[in-house]
C-alpha positions in Angstrom: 142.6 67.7 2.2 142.4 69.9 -0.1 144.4 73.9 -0.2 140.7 75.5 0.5 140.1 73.4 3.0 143.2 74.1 4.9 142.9 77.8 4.4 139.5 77.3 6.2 140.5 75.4 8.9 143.3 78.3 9.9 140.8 80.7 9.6 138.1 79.1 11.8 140.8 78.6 14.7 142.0 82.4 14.4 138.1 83.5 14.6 137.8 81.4 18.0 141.2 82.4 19.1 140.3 85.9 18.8 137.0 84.9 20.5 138.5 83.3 23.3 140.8 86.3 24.2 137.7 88.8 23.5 136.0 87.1 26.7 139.5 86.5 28.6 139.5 90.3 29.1 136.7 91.1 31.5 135.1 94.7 31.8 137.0 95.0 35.3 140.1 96.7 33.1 137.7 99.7 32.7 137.7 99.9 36.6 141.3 99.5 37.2 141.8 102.2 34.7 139.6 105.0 36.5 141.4 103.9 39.7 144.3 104.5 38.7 143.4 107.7 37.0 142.6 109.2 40.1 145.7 108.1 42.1 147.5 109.7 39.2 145.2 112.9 39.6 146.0 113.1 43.7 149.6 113.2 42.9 148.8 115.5 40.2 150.7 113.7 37.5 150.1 115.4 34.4 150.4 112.4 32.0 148.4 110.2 31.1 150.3 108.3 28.6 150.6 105.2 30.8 147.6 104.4 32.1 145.9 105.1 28.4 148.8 102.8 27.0 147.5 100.0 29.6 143.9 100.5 28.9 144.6 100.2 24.9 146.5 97.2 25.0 143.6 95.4 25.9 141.6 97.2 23.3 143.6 96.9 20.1 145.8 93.9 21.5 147.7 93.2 18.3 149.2 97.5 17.7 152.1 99.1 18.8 150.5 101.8 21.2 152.3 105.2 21.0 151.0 108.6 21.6 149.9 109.5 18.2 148.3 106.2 17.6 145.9 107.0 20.8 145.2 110.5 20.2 144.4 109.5 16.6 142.2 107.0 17.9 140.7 109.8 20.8 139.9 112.4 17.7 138.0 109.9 15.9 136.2 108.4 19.2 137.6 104.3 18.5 137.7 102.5 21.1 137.0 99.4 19.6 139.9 97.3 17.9 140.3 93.8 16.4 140.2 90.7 18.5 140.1 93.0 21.7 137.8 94.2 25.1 134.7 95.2 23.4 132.8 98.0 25.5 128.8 98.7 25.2 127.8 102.6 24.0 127.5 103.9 27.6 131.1 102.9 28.6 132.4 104.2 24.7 130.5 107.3 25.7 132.6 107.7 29.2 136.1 106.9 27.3 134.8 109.7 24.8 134.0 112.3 27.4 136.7 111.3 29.7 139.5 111.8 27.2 138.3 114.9 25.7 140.1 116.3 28.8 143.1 115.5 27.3 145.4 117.5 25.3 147.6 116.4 21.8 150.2 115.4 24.4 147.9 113.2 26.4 147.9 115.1 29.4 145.3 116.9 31.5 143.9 119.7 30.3 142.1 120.4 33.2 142.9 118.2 36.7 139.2 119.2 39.0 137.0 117.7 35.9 139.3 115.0 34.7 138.9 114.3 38.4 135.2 114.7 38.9 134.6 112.1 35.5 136.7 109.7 37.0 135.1 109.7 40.2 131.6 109.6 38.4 132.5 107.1 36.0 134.0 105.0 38.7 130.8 104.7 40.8 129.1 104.0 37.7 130.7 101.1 37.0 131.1 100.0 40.1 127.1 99.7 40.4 126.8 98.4 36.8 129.8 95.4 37.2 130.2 95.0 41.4 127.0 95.8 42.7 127.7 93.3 45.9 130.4 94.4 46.6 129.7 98.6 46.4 127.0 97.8 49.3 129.8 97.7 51.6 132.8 99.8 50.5 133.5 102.9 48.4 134.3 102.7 44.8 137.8 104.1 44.9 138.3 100.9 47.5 136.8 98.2 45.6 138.6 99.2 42.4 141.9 99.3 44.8 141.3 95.7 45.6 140.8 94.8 42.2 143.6 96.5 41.0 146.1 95.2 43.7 145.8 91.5 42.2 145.4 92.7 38.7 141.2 92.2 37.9 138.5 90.7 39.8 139.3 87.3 38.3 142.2 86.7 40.8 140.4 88.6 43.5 137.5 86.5 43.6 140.3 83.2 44.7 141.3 84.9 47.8 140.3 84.2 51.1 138.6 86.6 53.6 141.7 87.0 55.6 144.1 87.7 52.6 141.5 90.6 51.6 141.4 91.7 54.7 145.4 92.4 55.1 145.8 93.2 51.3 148.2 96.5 51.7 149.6 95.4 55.2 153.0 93.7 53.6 155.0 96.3 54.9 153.7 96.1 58.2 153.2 92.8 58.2 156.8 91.8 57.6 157.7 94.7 60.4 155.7 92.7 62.8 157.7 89.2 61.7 161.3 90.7 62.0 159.7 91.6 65.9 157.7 89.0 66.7 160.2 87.7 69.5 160.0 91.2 71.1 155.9 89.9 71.4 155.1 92.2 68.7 151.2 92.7 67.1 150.6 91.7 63.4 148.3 94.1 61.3 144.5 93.9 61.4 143.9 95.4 58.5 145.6 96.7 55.0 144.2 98.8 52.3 140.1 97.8 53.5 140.9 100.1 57.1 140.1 103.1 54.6 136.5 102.2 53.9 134.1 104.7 56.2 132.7 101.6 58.3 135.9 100.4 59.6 136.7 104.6 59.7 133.5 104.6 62.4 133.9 101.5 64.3 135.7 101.5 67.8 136.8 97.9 67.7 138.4 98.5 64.4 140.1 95.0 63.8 136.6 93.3 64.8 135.0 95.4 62.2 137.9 94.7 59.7 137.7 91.2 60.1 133.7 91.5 59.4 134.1 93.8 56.5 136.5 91.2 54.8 133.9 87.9 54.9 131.3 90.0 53.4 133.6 91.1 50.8 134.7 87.5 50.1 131.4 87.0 49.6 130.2 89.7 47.7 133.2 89.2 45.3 132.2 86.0 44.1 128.5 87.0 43.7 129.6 89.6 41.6 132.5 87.5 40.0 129.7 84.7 38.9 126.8 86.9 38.3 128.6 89.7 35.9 131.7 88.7 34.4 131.2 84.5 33.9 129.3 84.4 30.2 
């Protein structure tokens, strides 16, 4: 074989390595990133240094990410990098107008509309990507449950009941060091805040509900949106 040939060969398998992880990161870490946005915003955490530095790891996978390399890449409106998540104009659009609430230091400039454009973006997103599962629980919710496991791609695995206690550790292991004393284990976890449960009076009936539809739901959306 000869020295061309080689070189070729490398080359081809970096191309469909970089391929590979290109579809390994699924359109979900746009989601996570907007949920957590606006948990940072309700404790009114200032910085946004570390959610950015999560979202941009996935876009330009192979640089060090530090605050001037993202607010270089914020003034010139890149979100695109080499061998990472690739993003369609509309969601480059919400990165664009999303961050131009940011100062030079990456914090908020101003917290009610960096608020407001996570909140819109979020439900955007949520009907573009999960439209199953946004029939039957708010956005901030369904990007919680995605974001508790990491991305819909481990999400998707779990059964009904796990989804329905996700967020009940705590009281779940309460109820464990009492069971002798005839103690009741949680109903529900971090699904109890979604308005249907919020209006039902047999709470853990409609928990329990709520939870096989989502399993459901999940997977539709799982198979229909993010399996090319």
């Amino acid at each position: 074989m000869t020295e061309t040939s080689q070189t070729q060969i490398i080359q081809k398998n970096i191309e469909t390595s970089k391929e590979e992880l290109q579809r390994a990161f699924l359109k979900d870490e746009l989601i996570i990133f907007f949920t957590r946005v606006q948990e940072d915003l309700q404790t009114k955490k200032e910085d946004l240094f570390g959610r950015l530095k999560e979202l941009f790891s996935v876009i330009f996978p192979y640089e060090e990410i530090t605050r001037d390399f993202i607010f270089e890449k914020i003034g010139n409106g890149e979100f695109e990098g080499d061998g990472g998540i690739k993003f369609d104009k509309e969601e480059k659009a919400m990165l664009i107008d999303f961050c131009n609430n940011l100062d030079k230091n990456i914090n908020f400039k101003n917290f009610h509309g960096a608020n407001a454009a996570a909140k819109k973006y979020l439900i955007e997103l949520n009907r573009k990507y999960l439209p199953n599962m946004s029939l039957l629980i708010e956005p901030f919710l369904v990007g919680k449950l995605i974001s508790f496991f990491g991305g819909i791609d481990n999400l998707y695995k779990k059964p009904a009941s796990t989804i329905q206690l996700i967020g009940a550790e705590k009281a779940f292991f309460r109820f464990k060091e009492r069971e002798a004393k005839e103690g009741k284990p949680p109903k529900y976890g971090l699904i109890y805040r979604a308005n249907t449960i919020q209006k039902a009076k047999n709470k853990g009936k409609k928990a329990r509900q709520l939870a096989n539809k989502l399993s459901i739901a999940i997977k539709l959306d799982y198979f229909q949106k993010f399996c090319r």
